[in-house]
C-alpha positions, 0 to 999 in steps of 0.5 A: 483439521487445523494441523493438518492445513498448516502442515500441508501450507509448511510442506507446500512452501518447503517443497517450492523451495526444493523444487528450484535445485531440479532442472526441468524434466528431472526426476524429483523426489519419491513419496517415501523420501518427503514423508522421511526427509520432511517427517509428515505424513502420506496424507499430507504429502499427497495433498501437496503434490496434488496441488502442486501438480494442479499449479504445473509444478511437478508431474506424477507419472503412473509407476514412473514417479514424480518430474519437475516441470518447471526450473521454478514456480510459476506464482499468481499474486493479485493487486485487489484495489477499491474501484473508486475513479482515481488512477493512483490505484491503476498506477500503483497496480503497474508499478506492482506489476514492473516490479514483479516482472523483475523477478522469477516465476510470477504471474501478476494480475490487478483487480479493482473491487466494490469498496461498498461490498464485504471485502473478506468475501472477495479475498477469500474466493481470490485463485492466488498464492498472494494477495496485496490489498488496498484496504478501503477507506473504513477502520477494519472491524475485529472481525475482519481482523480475525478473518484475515489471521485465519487466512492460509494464503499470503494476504498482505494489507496496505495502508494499515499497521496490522504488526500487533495483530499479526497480520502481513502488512505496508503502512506510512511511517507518518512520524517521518512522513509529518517531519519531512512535510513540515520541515519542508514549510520550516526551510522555506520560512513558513510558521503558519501552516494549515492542514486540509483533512481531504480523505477519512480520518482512518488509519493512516490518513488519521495518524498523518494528521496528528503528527502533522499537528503535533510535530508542527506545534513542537516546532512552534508553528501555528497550524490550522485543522481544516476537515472535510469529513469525508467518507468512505469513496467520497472524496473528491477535489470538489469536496476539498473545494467546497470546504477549503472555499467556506474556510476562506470566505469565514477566516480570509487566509491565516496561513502560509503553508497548506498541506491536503493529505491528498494529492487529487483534492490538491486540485480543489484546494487551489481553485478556491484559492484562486477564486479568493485571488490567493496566489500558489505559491506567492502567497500560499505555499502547498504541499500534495500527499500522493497523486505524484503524476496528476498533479504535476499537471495543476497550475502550478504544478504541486509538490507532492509527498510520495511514498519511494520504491514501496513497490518494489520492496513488497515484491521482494518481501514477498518472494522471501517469503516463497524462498525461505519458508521461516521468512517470518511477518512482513512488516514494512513502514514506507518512508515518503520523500517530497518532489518540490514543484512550482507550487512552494517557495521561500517566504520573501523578507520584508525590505525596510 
């Protein structure tokens, strides 16, 4: 059963790829001639063209043969986000969708789902050729694990490196990502940094903070771990807020630099600043992860670390993936770039 699955999945593929040399209304090719030229088996044709036909692909006339449809395949790809309030999500769902546009023959929706509900489920009764999860804020079981090998359709996971498993996936190359962050605070003089954990210690979020911690040490700087503990849909500015205020009103403020592993709670950490009468950037420089259009709104608008054209680099991987059926993993790292904003400056030199 099994086989017979991915021999239809690879003949399905293949027969998307050879339906683009055809003009629409063509004649395509005979039954005989796919089970010949692809060498598989009549059942297996049969369920392919089935799907194709039920997909607008290609018609089957009664004792006429086979006709193309369409000059190309017409392919449904769904953004599945998590439905916490953030508009980083719906922003991310219209950038896929520009993206997607760019190119030929697809149909693209976004879809919000209850990050408190089994996601496996909701993949598995998603109608699409391709799937880019946002993976909630919880480490994936090896069960899920599992699930998602077994998957025939494209399911691609964001946010998490899924290579060893063999699993289509995007994920911050957070080597580079704490290099650039750091070397940021280094150019602008600042060797006292501090670093707010305002998202779950998962993943990528988990992988940021240790390079961070370690590449900050490795360039002899002092650098302070300031978690929030935060869970699973529960962190907002005003968690960053309250941890970030406990901190000052125990330690005052031992750095210079402040780095919050997410833009959004940028907002909480610079409101308790203010309330200690500590300036941005005067006296702290701060550096966001993400939310690059809302916090060019704070005051002082913050600099963020943003992941650069990911988008559209999945979309492309993606349609290789269509066209050319031995396309094999993909496996994207995203490499983040920092927009500087008013909320980082250069550390004064005393005047003797």
């Amino acid at each position: 059963m099994v086989r017979n699955q991915q021999q239809s999945e690879n003949l399905y593929r293949k027969l998307c790829v050879e339906v683009r040399r055809f003009t629409p209304g063509a004649r395509f090719h005979t039954v005989r001639e796919i089970i010949d030229n692809f060498d598989t088996s009549r059942r297996v044709v049969d369920a392919v063209l089935d799907r194709m036909e039920r997909r607008g692909i290609v018609e089957r006339r009664s004792r006429s043969g086979i006709f193309v449809r369409t000059t190309g395949v017409c392919r449904k790809i769904v953004h599945l986000y998590p439905d916490w309030p953030s508009e980083e999500c719906k922003s991310k769902t219209e950038r896929f969708r520009q993206a997607f546009e760019k190119l030929e023959g697809y149909e693209f929706s976004g879809l919000p789902f209850n990050y408190q509900h089994e996601l496996i489920p909701i993949i598995k009764g998603c109608d699409a050729d391709a799937i880019l999860v946002d993976w909630p804020a919880r480490p994936i079981r090896p069960d899920e694990i599992a699930e998602l090998a077994m998957l025939r359709t494209l399911v691609v996971v964001m946010g998490r490196d899924l290579r060893d498993a063999s699993i289509n996936c995007v994920f911050s190359d957070t080597g580079y990502n704490a290099l650039v962050a750091v070397n940021c605070f280094i150019r602008h003089g600042h060797r006292k940094l501090a670093f707010l954990q305002a998202e779950p210690a998962v993943g990528g979020n988990l992988s940021l903070q240790q390079n961070v911690l370690l590449y900050a040490k490795a360039c002899g700087c002092e650098i302070l771990n300031i978690d929030c503990h935060a869970t699973d849909g529960d962190y907002a500015p005003e968690q960053a807020y309250s941890m970030m205020n406990g901190f000052l009103d125990r330690n005052g403020c031992p750095f210079t630099g402040l780095i919050v592993n997410s833009g959004y709670a940028a907002k909480g950490a610079l409101l308790a600043l203010a309330e200690h009468e500590i300036r941005v950037p005067e006296d702290v420089s701060l550096i966001g992860i993400g939310g690059k259009a809302a916090t060019r709104l704070f005051n002082p608008p913050v600099s963020v670390l943003y992941a650069c054209n990911e988008e559209q680099k999945v979309a492309v991987a993606v349609d290789c993936h269509f066209r050319k059926p031995n396309f094999g993993l993909i496996a994207i790292a995203v490499h983040s770039v920092i927009e500087p904003r008013k909320s980082i400056q250069k550390i004064l030199k005393e005047v003797f």
